[in-house]
N, C-alpha and C positions, 0 to 999 in steps of 0.2 A: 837611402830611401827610408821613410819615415813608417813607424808600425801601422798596421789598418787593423781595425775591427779588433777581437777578442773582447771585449768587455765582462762579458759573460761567465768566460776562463777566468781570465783577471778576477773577478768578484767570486767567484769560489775558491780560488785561492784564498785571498783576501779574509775569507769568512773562515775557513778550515785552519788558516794559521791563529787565526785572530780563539778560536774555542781553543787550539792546543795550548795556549796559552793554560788552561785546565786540566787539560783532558790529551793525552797525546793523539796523535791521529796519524794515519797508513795511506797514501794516495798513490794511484797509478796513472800516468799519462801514458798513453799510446798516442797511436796516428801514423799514419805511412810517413818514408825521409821525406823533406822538403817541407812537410809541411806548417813547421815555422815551432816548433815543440820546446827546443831550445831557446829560441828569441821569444815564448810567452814567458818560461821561466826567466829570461835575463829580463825581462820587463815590472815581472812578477816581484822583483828583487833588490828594483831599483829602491834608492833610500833605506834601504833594510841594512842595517849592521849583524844580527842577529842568523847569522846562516851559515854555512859551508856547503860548497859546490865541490864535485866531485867525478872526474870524466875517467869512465871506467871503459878503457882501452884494452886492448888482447895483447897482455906482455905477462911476462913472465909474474906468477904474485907477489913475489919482494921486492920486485922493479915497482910495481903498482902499489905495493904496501908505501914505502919511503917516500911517493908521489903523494901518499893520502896525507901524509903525516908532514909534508913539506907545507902543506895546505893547511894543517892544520894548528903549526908552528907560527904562520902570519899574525894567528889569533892569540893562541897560549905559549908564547914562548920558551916558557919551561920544558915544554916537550921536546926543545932539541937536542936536552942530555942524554934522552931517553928514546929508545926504540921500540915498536912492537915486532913481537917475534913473529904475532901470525896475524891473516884478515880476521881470527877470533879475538885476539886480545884486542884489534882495533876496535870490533864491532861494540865490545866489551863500553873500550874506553866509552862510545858515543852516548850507548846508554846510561852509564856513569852518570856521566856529566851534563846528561839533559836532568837529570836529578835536581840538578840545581841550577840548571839556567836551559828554559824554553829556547831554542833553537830550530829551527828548520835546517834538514840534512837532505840535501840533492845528491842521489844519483844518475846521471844520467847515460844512456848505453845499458841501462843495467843490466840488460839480458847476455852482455858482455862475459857477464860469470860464470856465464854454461862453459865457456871455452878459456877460461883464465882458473876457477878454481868451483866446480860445482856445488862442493860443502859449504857454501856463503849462505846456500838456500836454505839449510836447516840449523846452519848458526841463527841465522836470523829469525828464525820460527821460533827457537828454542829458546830467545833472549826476549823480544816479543811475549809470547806466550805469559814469559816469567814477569818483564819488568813494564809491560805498558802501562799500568796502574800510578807505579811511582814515577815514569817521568813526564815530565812536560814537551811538548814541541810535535815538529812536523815531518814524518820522513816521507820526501818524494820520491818514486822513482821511475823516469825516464826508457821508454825503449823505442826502438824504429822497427825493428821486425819484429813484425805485430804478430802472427804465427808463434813463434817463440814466447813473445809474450806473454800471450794466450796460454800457451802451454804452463806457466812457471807460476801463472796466480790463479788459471782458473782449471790446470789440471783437474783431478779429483786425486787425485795422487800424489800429488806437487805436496813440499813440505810446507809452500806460502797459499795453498789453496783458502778462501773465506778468509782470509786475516784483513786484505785493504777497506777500511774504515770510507774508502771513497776511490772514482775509476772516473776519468776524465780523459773523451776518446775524442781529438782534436781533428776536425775535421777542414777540408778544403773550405776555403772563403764563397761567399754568397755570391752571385753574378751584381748586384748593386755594391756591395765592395769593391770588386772591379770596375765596375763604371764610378767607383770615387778615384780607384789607381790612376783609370785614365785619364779623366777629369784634372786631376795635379800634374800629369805631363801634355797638358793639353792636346790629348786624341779624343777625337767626338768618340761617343760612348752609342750614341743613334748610329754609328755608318761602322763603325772598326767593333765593336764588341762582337758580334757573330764569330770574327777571326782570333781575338786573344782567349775568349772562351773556349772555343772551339779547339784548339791548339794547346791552352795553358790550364785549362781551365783554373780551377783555384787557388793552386797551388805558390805561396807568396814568393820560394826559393825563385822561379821563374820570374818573376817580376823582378824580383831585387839584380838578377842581371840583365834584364831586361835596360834597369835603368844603367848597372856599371857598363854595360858596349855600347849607352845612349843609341838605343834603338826603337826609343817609343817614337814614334810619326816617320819611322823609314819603312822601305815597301815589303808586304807579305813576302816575298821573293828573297830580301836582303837578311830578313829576319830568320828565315826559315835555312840561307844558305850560314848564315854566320851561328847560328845554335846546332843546325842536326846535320850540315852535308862536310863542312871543310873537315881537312886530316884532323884538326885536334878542336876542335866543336865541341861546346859543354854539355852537349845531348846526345851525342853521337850512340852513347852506351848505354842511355838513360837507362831505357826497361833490364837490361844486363844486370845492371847497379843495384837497381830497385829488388829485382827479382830472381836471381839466382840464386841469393841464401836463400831466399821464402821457399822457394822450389826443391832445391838438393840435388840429387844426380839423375834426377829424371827431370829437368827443366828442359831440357829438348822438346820432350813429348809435349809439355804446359805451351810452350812459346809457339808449338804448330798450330795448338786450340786456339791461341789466341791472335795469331797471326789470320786465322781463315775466319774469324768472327770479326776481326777489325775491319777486314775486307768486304764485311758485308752478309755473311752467311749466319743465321742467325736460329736457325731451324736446329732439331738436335739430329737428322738424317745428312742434313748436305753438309752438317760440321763434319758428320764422320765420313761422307765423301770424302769432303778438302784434303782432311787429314789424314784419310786410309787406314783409319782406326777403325775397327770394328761396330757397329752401330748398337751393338751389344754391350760393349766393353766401355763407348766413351762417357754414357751415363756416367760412371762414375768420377770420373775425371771431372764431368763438368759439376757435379757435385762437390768435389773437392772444392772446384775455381767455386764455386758458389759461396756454401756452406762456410769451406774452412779457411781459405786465404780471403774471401771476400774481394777478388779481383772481378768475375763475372756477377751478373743482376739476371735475375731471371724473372720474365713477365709475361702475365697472361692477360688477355682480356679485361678490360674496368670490368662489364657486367659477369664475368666467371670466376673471380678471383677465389672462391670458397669452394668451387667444384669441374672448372676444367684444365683436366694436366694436359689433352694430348696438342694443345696450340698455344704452350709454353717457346718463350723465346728468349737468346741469351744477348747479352751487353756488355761489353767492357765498362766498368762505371766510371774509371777515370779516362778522362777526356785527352789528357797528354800521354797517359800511357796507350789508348786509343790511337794517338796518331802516331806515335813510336814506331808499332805492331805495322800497321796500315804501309806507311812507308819505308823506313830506317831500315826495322830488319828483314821487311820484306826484299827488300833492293842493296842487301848486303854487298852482292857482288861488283855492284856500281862503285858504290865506295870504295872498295879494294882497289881495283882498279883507279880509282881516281876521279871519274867519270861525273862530276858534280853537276856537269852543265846538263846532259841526260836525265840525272835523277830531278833536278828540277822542272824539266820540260813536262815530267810523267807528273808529280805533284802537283804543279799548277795546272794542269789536262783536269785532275778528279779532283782537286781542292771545292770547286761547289757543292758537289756531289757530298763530300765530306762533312761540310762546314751546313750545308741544307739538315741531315741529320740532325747535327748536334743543334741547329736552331731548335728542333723541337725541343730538345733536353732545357734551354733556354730558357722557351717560351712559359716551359711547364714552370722552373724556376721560379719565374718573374709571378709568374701568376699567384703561383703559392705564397709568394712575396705581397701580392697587393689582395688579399683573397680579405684580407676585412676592413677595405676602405670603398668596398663597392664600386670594384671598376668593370666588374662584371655585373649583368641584370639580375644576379642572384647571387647569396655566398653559397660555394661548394663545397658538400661534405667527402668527394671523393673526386680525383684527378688522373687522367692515367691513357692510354691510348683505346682503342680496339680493332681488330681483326678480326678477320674468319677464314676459314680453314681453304676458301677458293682463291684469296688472294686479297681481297675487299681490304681497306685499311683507313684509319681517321686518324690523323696524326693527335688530337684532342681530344678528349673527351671528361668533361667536368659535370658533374652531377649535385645534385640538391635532392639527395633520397628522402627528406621528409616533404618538401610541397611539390614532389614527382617533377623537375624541370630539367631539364638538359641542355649542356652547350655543345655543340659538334664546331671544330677551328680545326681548320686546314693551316701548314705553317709551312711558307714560301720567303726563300732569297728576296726573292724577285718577285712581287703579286702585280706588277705593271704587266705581268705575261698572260694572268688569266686571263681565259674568255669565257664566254656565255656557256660553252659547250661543259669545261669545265666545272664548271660552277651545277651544272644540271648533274653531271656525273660525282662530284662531291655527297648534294642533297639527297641522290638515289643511295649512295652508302650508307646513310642513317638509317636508310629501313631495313636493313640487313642486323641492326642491334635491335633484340625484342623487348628491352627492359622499357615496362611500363606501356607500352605500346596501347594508343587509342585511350590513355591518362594522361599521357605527359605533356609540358610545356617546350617545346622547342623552339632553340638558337642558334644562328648557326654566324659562325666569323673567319676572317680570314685575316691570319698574322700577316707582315711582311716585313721584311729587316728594311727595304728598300723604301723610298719615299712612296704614296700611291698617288696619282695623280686627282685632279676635280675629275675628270671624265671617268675615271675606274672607279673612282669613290662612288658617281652616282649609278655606274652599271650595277655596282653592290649592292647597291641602297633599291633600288628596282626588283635587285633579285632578295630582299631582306637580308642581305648579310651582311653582319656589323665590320667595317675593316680597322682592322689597329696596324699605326705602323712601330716598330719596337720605337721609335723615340715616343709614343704614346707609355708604351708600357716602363719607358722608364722613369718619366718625368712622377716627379713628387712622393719616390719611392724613400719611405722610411728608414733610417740607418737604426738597426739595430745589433 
């Protein structure tokens, strides 16, 4: 499978190695697993002679010292007389010898060193500190449990706290990425994107097997049974895999929050129903998921975002860990059992249901995507949903706060299904949001993943509402 997108990464690399060249420089890549951190840097590195890489694994440190210096023997081979006694005299040697020759030094795993040898973190502070002046070059370093991470450079207490010279947080691929992935295995990107987003979302690790079990253009059902349901399934443990180090010995408690938010509970009263946590007590929890793993999103109102807490609502932000939760560990017991043919019957029962959701996340995407080539009647300075506290809800909401205009978009599977009546019950939910009210310019549209017909088109068109169907919103979208 061929690389997509990073450019962006790519060119700051590019630019950060190309000054060390002067000036040494301290870079941090983060990003959750999978999502391709390794294969930027193996990209980042291609045609380069000038580098050592370096995969810092949980063994023992003199297993892991003679592995650095096995690595480092490819280059200098005098050093295979020669041994370091500890990871100091290695760290030692590196800065040495960027002295005289600019190099780029990867580590990746870095956060690996909490549990192979802690002292690395203030070796490295303390040689840093001392020799960044005299040497030349670039050190990276790499980690996946971003928690951890977090902890070891932006503690305040941390011995690497303010030292990285530069922090590059790699984030899941764009939805127009992915309609280029499918595009190359020939799946319409108009009819199948609601499902691989929905399901994969950005993440490239998903794709790149996607293509090794050649499963682009076989059915939602085949895809779904051969990744999450069969005995040895490459997804079967995903959120386990992802999130049991981030969590610690209270991931039980995490994975109930997140299992009853996947499900749809999204309130912070009926979370603590689901869960039988305290309605007291799960605030903080879900502040954790918010705040500090940055697993959950929390969203309030477009027009409230500066002053209403109590119609705050929570989100899984990632979309495959979303459906992990939702099904996998929900129906743990299916699988034990065996029972694959079951778990699928339930999946494909609420897969619309599912995948209707994540269209909005989608829609909003794409929009933010084409938001200044004027595909809407106005560019919007803010994007986002609304609600009220009765239940009322507009899946869009796009705004133009300096010439007071608004778009309200409803966002539908399937919009062959509205009718008149709907469409009347939509337009009555805009006057439930007061911002601007008896100022504003109002629009009002309807998404739909699905084709719309001439006859629906013009019921639209009758009732003013602009209909997009997503191959509208994909067509002629920018790679950047």
């Amino acid at each position: 499978m061929k690389f997509y997108n990073r450019e962006q990464e790519l060119s700051s690399l590019s630019e950060i190695a190309e000054l060390s060249k002067r000036n040494s420089h301290f870079v941090v890549v983060t990003g959750r697993r999978r999502v391709g951190k390794t294969e930027l840097i193996r990209h980042f590195l291609k045609g380069r002679k000038d580098f050592f890489y370096f995969f810092v694994s949980r063994k023992k440190s003199h297993i892991l010292l003679m592995e650095f210096q096995e690595v480092l023997i490819e280059q200098i081979p005098i050093l295979a007389s020669t041994s370091f006694k500890s990871l100091g005299d290695f760290f030692l040697f590196l800065f040495n010898y960027m002295k005289e020759h600019p190099t780029v030094i990867i580590f990746d795993e870095f956060q690996n060193f909490e549990f192979v040898d802690p002292s690395v973190f203030s070796i490295f502070q303390n040689l840093w500190d001392q020799l960044k002046d005299e040497v030349k070059g670039t050190f990276i370093f790499v980690g996946s449990i971003f928690t951890l991470m977090q902890k070891i450079f932006e503690g305040r207490k941390e011995p690497l706290y303010g030292r990285a010279t530069s922090k590059l947080l790699i984030e899941p691929l764009q939805p127009d990425v992915i309609q280029s992935i499918l595009s190359d295995y020939h799946v319409d990107a108009a009819t199948h994107l609601p499902f691989f987003y929905g399901v994969f979302g950005g993440i490239p690790k998903y794709y790149f097997l996607l293509d090794r079990y050649m499963l682009f253009g076989k059915s939602y059902d085949k895809i779904i049974e051969k990744f999450y349901c069969e005995e040895n399934a490459p997804l079967r443990n995903e959120g386990k895999e992802l999130l049991i180090e981030e969590f610690g010995k209270n991931y039980h408690l995490y994975f109930s929050i997140l299992e009853v938010v996947a499900g749809g509970e999204t309130q912070m009263a009926r979370i603590a129903d689901g869960t039988g946590i305290n309605v007291n007590s799960i605030s903080k929890y879900l502040e954790e998921l918010t705040a500090y793993y940055q697993i959950l999103e929390r969203r309030v109102p477009i027009t409230d975002r500066k002053h209403e807490k109590k119609l705050g609502r929570y989100y899984i932000k990632d979309p495959a860990l979303k459906f992990w939760f939702r099904y996998v560990f929900r129906h743990q017991s299916l699988l034990e059992i065996g029972d694959v043919k079951n778990l699928l019957k339930k999946i494909s029962s609420d897969l619309p249901t599912f995948l209707g959701r994540s269209f909005e996340e989608l829609v909003r995407a794409l929009l933010l995507k084409r938001n200044s080539d004027h595909f809407l009647p106005f560019k919007f300075t803010d994007i986002g949903g609304f609600w009220t506290k009765r239940g009322d809800e507009i899946d869009i909401v796009a705004l133009d706060e300096d010439k007071n205009q608004v778009l309200f978009g409803e966002c539908k599977l399937n919009g062959e299904r509205l009718h008149r009546g709907d469409i009347l019950k939509f337009k009555e939910k805009a006057n439930f949001m007061n911002w601007k009210m008896g100022k504003r310019t109002e629009y009002f549209s309807i998404f739909s993943a699905a084709p719309l017909s001439k006859e629906k088109r013009k019921m639209l068109s009758e009732e003013k509402i602009m209909a997009f169907e997503l191959g509208d919103l994909l067509k002629e979208i920018k790679k950047t």
